[in-house]
Residue, then its C-alpha position, 0 to 999 in steps of 0.5 A: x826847358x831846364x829849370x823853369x825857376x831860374x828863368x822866371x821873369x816877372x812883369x805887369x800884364x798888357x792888353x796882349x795877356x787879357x786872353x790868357x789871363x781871363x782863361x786862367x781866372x776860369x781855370x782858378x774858379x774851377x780848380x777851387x770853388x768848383x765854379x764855372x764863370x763866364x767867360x765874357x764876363x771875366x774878360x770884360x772884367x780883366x780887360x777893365x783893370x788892365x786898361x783902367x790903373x785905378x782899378x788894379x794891375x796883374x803881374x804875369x810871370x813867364x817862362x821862356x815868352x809863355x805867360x805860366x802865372x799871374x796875380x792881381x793886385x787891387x788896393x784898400x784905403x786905411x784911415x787908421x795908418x793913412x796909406x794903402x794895403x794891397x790886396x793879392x788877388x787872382x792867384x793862379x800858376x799852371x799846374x806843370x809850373x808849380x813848385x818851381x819858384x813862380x808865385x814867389x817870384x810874383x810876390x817877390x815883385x809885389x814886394x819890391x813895388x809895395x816898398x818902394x810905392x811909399x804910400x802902401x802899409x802891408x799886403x793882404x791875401x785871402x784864402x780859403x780855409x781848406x786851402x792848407x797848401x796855399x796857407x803854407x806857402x804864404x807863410x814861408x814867404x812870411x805871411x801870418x793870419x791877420x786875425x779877422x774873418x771874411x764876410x760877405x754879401x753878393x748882388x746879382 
């Protein structure tokens, strides 16, 4: 395989990648909330936003064809700077694939889309507490602490 870091190539995910991708989010639950999810539910849900725009996208990384990481991007309307943030969402890269460029290569992208978007304001990402090693990585690519702190309820 070489280097996987030069060879890195990112793209907007298609129907063809919804497998893959619904197979990763399980991964990403396990691996960080200890979380089993369903897995008809969650490819119902990938299928959906790849199909529907409005909803969000996923870019996909790959590594000579194979798809080895991916994120979500889904958007928040900000009356206060009339324009949008974009939410990372669904992060996860192949355990043999991290540490060699993948996920800054994504966020490279997102980057570069946001810019040239002319509408967004800023990116947002959440992102458990105890997730130093994320937070890390984060902040090398320039991220900081937004200063607010997440809530929530859930239904069903």
């Amino acid at each position: 395989m070489g280097n996987p870091g030069t060879n890195i190539t990112v793209r907007q995910a298609v129907e063809g990648d919804v497998q893959t991708i619904a197979g990763f989010n399980r991964a990403m639950a396990v691996e960080t909330e200890g979380k089993e999810l369903e897995p008809a539910v969650v490819l119902e849900g990938v299928t959906a936003i790849v199909r529907r725009r409005e909803l969000g996208f996923y870019l996909v990384a790959e590594v000579e064809a194979e798809v080895v990481g991916q994120l979500m991007i889904t958007t928040e309307w900000s009356d206060w700077r009339n324009g949008f943030f974009w939410w990372i969402q669904s992060v996860y890269v192949k355990p043999e694939f991290r540490r060699v460029g993948v996920y800054s290569r994504l966020y490279e992208r997102v980057r570069e889309m946001a810019q040239a978007a002319g509408d967004v304001r800023g990116i947002r990402l959440y992102v458990a507490k105890e997730n130093v090693g994320a937070q890390r990585v984060y902040e090398r690519l320039g991220m900081g602490d937004s200063g607010y702190l997440m809530y929530e309820v859930e239904f069903g």
